[in-house]
N, C-alpha and C positions, 0 to 999 in steps of 0.2 A: 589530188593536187588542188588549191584552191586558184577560184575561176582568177582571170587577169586583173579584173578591179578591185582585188582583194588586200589588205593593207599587208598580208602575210606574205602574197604572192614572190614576192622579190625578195625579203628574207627565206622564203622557201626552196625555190630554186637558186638561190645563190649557195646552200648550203648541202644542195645536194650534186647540184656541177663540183664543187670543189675540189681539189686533187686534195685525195686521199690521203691522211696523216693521223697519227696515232689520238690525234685529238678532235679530229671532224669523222673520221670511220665510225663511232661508236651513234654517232648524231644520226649520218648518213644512214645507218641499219636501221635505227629505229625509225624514221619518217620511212623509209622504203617498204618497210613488213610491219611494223606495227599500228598504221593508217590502213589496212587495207581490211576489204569487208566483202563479204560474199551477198551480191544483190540477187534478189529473186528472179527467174528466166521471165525470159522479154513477153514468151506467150500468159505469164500471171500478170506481170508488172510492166506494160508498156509503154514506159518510160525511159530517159537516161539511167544509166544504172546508178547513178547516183543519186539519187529520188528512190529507188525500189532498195535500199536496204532497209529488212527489220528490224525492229527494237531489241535489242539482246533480250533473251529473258521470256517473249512474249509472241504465241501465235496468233493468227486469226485467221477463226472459222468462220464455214455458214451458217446460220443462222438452223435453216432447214436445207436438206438436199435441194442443189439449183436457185436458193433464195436470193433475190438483190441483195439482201440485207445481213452484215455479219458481227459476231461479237469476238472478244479478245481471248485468250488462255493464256494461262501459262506453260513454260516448255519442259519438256519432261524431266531436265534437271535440274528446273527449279523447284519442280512439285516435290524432287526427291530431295531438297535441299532444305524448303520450308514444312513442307508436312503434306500429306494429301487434305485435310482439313483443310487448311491458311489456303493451299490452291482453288479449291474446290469452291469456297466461296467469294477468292477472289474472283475467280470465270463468272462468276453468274452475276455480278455488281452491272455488265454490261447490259445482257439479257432481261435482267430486272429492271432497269432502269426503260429499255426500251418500252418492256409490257407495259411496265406501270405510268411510268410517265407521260409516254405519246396518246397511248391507248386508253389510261382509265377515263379520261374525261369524256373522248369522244365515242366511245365504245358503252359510256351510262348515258347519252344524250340519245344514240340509237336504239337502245333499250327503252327506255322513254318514250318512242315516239311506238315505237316497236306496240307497244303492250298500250299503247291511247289510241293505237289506229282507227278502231272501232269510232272511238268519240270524232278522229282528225274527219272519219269519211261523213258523220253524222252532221260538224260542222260544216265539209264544204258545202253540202245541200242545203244546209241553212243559212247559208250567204247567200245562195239565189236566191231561196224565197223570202231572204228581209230585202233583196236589189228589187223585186218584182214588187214586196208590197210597198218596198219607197216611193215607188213609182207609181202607185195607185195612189199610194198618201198625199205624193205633191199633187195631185189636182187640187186638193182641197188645201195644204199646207201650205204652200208657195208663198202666197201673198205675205202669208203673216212673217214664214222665214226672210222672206226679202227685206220687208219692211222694217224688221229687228236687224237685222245685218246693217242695212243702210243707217238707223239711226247709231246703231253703235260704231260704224266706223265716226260718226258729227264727235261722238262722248269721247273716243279715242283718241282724236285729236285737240279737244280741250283737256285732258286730264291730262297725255302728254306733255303741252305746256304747261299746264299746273306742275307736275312732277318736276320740270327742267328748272321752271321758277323756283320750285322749292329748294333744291338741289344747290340754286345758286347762291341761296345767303343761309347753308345750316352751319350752321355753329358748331364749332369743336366738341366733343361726348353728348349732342343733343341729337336724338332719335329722328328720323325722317318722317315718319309719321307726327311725333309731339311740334317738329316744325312745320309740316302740311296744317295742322291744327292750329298753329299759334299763326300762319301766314291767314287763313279761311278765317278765325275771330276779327283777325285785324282788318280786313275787306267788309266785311257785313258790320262789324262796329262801324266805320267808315263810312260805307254805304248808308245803314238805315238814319245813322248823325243827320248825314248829308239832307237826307229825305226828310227828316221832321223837323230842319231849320227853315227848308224852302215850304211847306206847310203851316207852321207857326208865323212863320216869318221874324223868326227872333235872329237878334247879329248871335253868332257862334263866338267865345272867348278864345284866348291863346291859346294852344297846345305846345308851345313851347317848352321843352324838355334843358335846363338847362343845369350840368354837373349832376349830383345825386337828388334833382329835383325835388329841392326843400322849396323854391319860391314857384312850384308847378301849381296854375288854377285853372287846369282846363275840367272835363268836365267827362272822364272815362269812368264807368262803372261799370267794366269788364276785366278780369284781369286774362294774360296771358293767354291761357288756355280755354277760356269761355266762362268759369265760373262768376255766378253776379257778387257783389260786394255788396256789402251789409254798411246800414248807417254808421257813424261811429258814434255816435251817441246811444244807439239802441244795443252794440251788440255789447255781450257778457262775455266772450271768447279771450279778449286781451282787454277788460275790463278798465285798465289803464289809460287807452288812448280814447280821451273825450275830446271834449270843447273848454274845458274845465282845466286840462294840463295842459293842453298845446295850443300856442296861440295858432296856427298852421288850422286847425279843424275848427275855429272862430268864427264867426259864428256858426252853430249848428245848422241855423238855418242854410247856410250858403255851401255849405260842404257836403250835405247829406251824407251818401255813398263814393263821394268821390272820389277817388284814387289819389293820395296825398304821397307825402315822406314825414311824418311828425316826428321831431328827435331835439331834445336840447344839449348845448354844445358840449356839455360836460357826459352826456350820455358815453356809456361803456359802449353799449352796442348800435349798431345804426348801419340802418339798408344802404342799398348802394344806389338806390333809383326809388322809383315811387311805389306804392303797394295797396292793400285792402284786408280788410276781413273779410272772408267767402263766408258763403252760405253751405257751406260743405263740410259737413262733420269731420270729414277724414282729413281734411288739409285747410287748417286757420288760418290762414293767411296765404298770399301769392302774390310775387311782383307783377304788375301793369306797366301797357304801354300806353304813351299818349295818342289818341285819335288821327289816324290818319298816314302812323308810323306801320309800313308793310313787315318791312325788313331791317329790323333795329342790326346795329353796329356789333359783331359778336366781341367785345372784347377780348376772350381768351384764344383768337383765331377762329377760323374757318375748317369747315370738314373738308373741302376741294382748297388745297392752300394756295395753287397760285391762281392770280385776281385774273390775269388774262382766260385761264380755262371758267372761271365765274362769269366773266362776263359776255364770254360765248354760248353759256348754259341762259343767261338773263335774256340776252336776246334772240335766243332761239327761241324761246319758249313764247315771244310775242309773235315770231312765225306761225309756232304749229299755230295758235289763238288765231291769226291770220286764217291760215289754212283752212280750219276750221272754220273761219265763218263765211269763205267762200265754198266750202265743200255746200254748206249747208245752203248758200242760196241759189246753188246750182242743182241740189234736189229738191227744193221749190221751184224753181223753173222746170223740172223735168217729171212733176209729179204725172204728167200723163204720158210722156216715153215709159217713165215705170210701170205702170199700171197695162200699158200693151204690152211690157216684156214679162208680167206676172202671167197675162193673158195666152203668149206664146211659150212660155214653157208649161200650162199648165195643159195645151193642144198637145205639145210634145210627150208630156207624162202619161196622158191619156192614147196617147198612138200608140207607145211602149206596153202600156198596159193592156190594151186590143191586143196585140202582136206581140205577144212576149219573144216567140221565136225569130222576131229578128236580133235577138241578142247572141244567136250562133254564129251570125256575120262574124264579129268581132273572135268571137273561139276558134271557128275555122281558121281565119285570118291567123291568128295566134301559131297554129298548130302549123300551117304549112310553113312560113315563117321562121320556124322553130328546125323545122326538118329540114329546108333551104338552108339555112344559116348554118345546121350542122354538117350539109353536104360539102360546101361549099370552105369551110373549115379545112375541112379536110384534104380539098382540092389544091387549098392558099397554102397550106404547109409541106405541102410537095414544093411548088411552088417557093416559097418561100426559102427552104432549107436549103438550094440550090447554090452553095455558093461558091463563084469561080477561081480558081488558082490563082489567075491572072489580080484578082480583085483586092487579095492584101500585099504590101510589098513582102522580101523576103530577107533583104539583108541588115545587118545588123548595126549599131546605132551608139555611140558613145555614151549618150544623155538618157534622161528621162526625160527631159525636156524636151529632148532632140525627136525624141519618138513622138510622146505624147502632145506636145504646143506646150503655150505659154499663155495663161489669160487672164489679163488685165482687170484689176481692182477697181479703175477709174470707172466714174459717170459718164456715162454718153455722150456730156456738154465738157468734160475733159481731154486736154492733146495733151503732147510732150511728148519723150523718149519713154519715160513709165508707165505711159497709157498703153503702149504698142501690146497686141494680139499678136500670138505666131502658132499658124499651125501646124499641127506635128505630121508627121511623114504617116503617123500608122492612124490617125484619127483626121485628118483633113476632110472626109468626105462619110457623109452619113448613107446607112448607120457603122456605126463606126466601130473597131475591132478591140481587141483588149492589146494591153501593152506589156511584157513580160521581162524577164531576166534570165538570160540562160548563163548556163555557168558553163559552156564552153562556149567562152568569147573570141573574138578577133580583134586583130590592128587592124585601126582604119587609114586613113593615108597619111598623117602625122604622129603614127605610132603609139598612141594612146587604143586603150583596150576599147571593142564596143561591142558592151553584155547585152543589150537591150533590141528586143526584137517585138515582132508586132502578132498577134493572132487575129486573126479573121472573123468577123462575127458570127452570130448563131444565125441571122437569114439578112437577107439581102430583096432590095425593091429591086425589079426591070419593066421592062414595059407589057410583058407577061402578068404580072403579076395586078398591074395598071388596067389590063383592058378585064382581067378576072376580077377587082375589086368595082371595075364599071357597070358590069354586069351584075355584082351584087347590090350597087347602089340602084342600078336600073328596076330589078326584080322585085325589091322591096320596095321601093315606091309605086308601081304598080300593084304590087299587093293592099297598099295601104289605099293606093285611089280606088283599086275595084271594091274595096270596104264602104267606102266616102260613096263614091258611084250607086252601091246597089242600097246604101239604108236612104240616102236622099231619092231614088225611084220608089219607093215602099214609102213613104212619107208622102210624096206626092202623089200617088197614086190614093193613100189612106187619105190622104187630103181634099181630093175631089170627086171622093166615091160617095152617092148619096146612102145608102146602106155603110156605115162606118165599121159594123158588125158581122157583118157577114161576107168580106172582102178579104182573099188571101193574098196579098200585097207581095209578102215574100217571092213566091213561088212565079207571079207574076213579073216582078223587078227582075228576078234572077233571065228568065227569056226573053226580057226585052234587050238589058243589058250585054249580054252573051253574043247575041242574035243582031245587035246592032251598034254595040257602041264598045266594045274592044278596041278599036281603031283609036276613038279620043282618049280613052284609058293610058293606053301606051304611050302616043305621043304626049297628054299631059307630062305623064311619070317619067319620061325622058327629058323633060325641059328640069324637071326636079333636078333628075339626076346627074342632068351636066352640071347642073349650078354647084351640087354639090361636092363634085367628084373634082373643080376650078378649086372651091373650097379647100380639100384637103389638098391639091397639089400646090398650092400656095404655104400650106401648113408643110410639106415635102419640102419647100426650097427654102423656108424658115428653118430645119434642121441642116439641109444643107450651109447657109449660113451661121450655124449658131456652131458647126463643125469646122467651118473656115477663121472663126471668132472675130467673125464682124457683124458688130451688135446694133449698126445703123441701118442694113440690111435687115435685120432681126425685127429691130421695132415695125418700119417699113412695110415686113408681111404681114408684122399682125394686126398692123391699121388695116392693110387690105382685106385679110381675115375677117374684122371686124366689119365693115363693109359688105362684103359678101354675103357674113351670117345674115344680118340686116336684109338684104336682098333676097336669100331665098328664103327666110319668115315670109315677104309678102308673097309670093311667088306661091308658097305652101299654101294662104290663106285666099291669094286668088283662085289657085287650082281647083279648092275645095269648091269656091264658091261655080265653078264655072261649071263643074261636075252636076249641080245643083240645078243650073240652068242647063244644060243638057239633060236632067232627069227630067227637066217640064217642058220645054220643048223639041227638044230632040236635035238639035243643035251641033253641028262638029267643037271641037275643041277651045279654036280660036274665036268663032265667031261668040261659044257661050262665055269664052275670057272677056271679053270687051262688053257683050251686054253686062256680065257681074262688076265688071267695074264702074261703069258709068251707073248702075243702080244701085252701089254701095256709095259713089258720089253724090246721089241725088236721094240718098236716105242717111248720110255719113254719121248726125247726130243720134240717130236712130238706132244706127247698127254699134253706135258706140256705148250709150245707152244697155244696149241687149247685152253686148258683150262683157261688161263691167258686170251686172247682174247677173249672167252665163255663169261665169267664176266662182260668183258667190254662191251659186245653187251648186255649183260642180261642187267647191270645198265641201258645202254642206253634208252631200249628200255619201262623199267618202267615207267625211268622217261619221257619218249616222250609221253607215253599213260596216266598219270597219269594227268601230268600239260595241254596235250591238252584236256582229260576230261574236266577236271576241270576251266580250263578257259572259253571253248566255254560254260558248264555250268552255270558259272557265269555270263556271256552276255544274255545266255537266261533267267536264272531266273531274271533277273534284268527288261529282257522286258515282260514276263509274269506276273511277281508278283513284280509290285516296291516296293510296301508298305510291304513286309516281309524282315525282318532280317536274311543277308545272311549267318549267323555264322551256326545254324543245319542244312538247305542246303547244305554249300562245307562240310561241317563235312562228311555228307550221300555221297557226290559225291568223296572226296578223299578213302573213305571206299571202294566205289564200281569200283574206278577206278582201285583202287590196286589190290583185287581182279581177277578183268578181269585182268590185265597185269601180275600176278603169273600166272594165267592159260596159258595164252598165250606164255609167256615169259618159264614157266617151260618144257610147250609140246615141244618148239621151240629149249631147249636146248638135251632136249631128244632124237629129231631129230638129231639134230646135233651128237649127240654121235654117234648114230647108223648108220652117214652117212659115220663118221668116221671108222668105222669098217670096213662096205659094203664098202670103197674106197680100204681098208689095204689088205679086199680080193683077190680084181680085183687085186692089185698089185700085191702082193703073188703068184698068177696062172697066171701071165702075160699077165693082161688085160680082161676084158666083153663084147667086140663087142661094137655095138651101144648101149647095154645098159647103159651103163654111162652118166651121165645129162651130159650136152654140157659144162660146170662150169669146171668141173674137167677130161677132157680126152685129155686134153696137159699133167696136172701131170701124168696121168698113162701113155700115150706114153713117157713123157722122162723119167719117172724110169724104163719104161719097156726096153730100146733102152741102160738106161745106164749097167743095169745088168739082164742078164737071172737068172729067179727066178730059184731054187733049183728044179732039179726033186723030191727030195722026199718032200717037202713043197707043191706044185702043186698038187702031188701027193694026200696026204693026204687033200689039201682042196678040191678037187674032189670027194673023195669018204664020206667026210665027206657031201658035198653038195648031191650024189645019196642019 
């Protein structure tokens, strides 16, 4: 019988109620027996039985004995109908389709990697030791890496303007380059004009460009693109335009090379603008501009056509120009922060390079991290999958609307009657269920059908689930500060050892740490973790709003969101640093939070400085490790395994390159922090003896020599250091 909202419905059973007549009996039989279908039993098919009938004609099997997965047949009277052939490979269209289709690609990519193994294990070894000799390299590299960086980001933002100026006045089918070119002639023609009038001291003539500049006498002997222009009396090229036909090039003397239009009226042909004879074999002639013109007028349109997106490209492009020439006199002011941050990472390369084994901090770290994460998984999908009877509704729903809501097209700065949100019965509250149709419907209390019902979702949040996601943010933030914790104790510790060589730093960090400061660890990584854990329930009551479809609510969280993230960045970067100050003084938590702050306030341009160049060394050094993986990679597996397909090989080798180079590149910057610190010290108390790496004890002799540090500052890091 079709369900109640069916447009049949009411002709259906109207015609089958009917009292019985020699002209509806025959109707009645055939809707009663000829509609009906034998569904499959409830323990195959557990569903309404009208869902579980099969396709005439077609069975389906398993695949393999017990398999998930099944393919179709045909039934045994149609094999005998069509052929056992026609059957036989109808059935197998299925099965062929699965093998081949799902499986070949990824079934030759495992293969692939299958038969490079050898090479994949060959390159991850050779990730460490190009991370390890990076890091020998940057003691001596650094400076020059930085100092290429830093001038090329000055070049990047003038060439950016240049580009954006360009951009703004190219001309319709004329190349970006041919107008970068024709903009760059026009400036330096401009330019050197300028400079050898104020030299000579000669008045400059008109440039005035006026109609196809027949009465033009200025004085350009450049055309368009840069080539020089040839006298017109000397040259033989158009042998025609002298002094002699045109009164326009009269006298020779006065014209030289000048950029004319020579044409008499009766002339067939004639330029459009002024021109020259070049010195260039390949191209006689070229149109010129007059002196001083950047950005001539494109007659035939513009490549960007509307003038407002032009003239947003024009004046930006005298931003970047800006930008850049403040970038630039803000790395002359800072050329000696630079020079101490070459000096501090070049202490931290060398720490790295002593102690290579503190780069198992960060793998350990990895590995437990990896095993928590996976426990814990497992723990939230219990968890998770838990979901209550009570928790979707159950009865049934006239609308789709009715169930699922209503939500609104308008902008947020939008009212009215059309704006209106409405949420629906089965999705009001996140996370939210699916919305369905059942075909045995009900009357609702107006007597209309209601087919629509609601499913339940696949997992559900409670406050179980809340104190076990707490836990995981807890965990992992603790794993990450006892990381932070034990390379900045191994840093300082390599930092104030007078033998820098013969000092097991690790093994040392690890029992002091353990042994005394698990205590700050936790409570750090607990202030993390609340912040973050505010975080995401904020992000919680943003889906709960966005399931009630109130979208002013919505924005609301995620300013606050945005806020928060904001807040715990510093909170991360205070943590880190306080961690650092507990590795040199030995410090509880709070009190090393407040000493790190108030000496990143009284080093702020310093440590901003460091941090901008940190970056640059961090990019650098990924990608040096990353693309020299991967390349020598690709040279060996090419001579070990020619006949494999290199694409799942670099796939696994850029994987594992990256990898190793966050390890390496992350401990390297952690070092750095805390070499920063241990330098800000020795400064502080005015100086460390020999303990200072050889890198940095010019900068603390001449800050020491320029101002006697404070007795009470000295003071208290002395006794903060007993």
């Amino acid at each position: 019988t079709p369900s109640m909202d069916s447009v049949f419905h009411f002709e259906w059973t109207t015609v089958l109620n009917a009292a019985q007549t020699p002209m509806t009996l025959p109707l009645q039989t055939t809707l009663a027996a000829a509609f009906q279908f034998t569904a499959l039993p409830e323990a195959v098919c557990p569903y309404p039985a009208e869902l579980c009938v099969p396709f005439p004609g077609i069975e389906v099997n398993e695949v393999t004995a017990g398999s998930t997965y099944c393919t179709f047949a045909m039934s045994d009277g149609v094999s005998d109908a069509v052929g056992a052939a026609a059957a036989g490979a109808f059935s197998t269209l299925g099965l062929d389709s699965l093998s081949g289709g799902d499986t070949a690609s990824f079934g030759q990519w495992v293969g692939d990697f299958q038969q490079a193994f050898d090479t994949f294990i060959i390159t991850s070894v050779l990730a460490f030791v190009l991370g390890l000799a990076f890091m020998v390299l940057l003691r001596f590299f650094v400076g020059v890496c930085v100092w290429i960086a830093v001038w090329c980001t000055v070049v990047m933002f003038f060439f950016g303007g240049a580009l954006l100026f360009v951009l703004s006045g190219q001309c319709e089918g004329a190349g970006l380059f041919e107008t970068g070119q024709q903009n760059m002639v026009a400036v330096v023609v401009a330019g050197s004009t300028a400079v050898s009038d104020v030299v000579s001291g000669m008045d400059s003539p008109s440039e005035e460009l006026v109609g196809d500049g027949a009465s033009y006498v200025g004085r350009q002997t450049v055309t368009r693109l840069g080539k020089k222009c040839l006298a017109w009396d000397e040259q033989s090229v158009l042998a025609g335009y002298n002094s002699m036909n045109y009164g326009v090039l009269s006298p020779a003397a006065s014209t030289l090379n000048y950029c004319r239009n020579p044409y008499h009226v009766d002339d067939t042909f004639k330029a459009k603008t002024i021109w020259c004879v070049t010195s260039d074999p390949d191209v006689p002639w070229e149109e010129c501009l007059p002196i001083g013109i950047i950005q001539p007028e494109c007659v035939n349109g513009y490549a960007i056509r509307t003038a407002t997106m032009r003239d947003a490209l024009y004046y930006s492009s005298f931003v970047f120009w800006g930008l850049g020439v403040v970038w630039l006199v803000v790395v002359l002011c800072f050329v000696s922060r630079i020079r101490l941050a070459i000096a501090l990472n070049k202490v931290a390369a060398e720490f790295i390079s002593m102690n290579p084994s503190i780069v198992l901090v960060p793998v350990v770290q990895a590995i437990l991290g990896i095993c928590w994460c996976i426990l814990w998984l497992l723990a939230a999908s219990f968890l998770l999958s838990q979901v209550p009877d009570s928790y979707t509704p159950t009865g049934h729903y006239a609308s789709y609307a009715e169930a699922y809501g209503v939500a609104s097209d308008c902008a947020i700065w939008e009212t009215g009657q059309s704006c209106t949100s409405t949420p629906g019965a089965c999705t009001d509250k996140w996370p939210t269920g699916l919305v369905w149709k059942d075909t045995a419907c009900e009357e609702n209390e107006d007597g209309f059908p209601a087919c629509w019902r609601c499913a339940p979702p696949r997992y559900v949040l409670d406050e179980r689930f809340a104190i076990s996601f707490f836990v995981l943010l807890w965990n992992n933030a603790f794993n990450v500060a006892l990381g932070q914790i034990l390379i900045a104790m191994a840093a300082s510790l390599w930092f104030f050892s007078p033998d820098k060589r013969k000092v097991f730093v690790l093994k040392r960090s690890l029992g002091t740490v353990f042994r005394y400061h698990l205590g700050t660890v936790a409570y750090g990584s607990f202030i993390i973790a609340l912040v973050t854990f505010i975080r995401y329930l904020m992000k919680y009551f943003e889906k709960q709003a966005q399931a009630q479809k109130n979208c002013v609510i919505v924005l609301m969280l995620k300013v606050v969101q945005c806020c928060i993230w904001c807040f715990e960045k510093c909170i991360k970067f205070l943590s880190k640093n306080a961690y650092i100050q507990t590795a040199l003084m030995g410090t509880g938590f709070c009190t090393s939070a407040k000493k790190a702050f108030f000496l990143i306030m009284r080093n702020a341009l310093r440590f901003g400085a460091m941090a901008v160049l940190g970056s640059v060394v961090y990019a650098i050094g990924c990608i040096s490790i990353v693309v020299g993986t991967v390349v020598v990679g690709y040279f060996m597996m090419r001579e070990m395994h020619p006949d494999v397909s290199p694409f799942m090989p670099m796939i696994c080798f850029i994987t594992v390159s990256y990898v190793v180079a966050k390890l390496f590149m992350g401990t390297f910057g952690l070092a750095v922090d805390a070499c920063v610190q241990c330098f800000f010290a020795c400064e502080e108390i005015g100086g460390c003896g020999d303990f200072v790496p050889a890198s940095l004890r010019t900068f603390v002799a001449r800050t020491y020599s320029k101002s006697e540090p404070t007795a009470g500052r000295k003071e208290a890091w002395k006794e903060e250091a007993e």
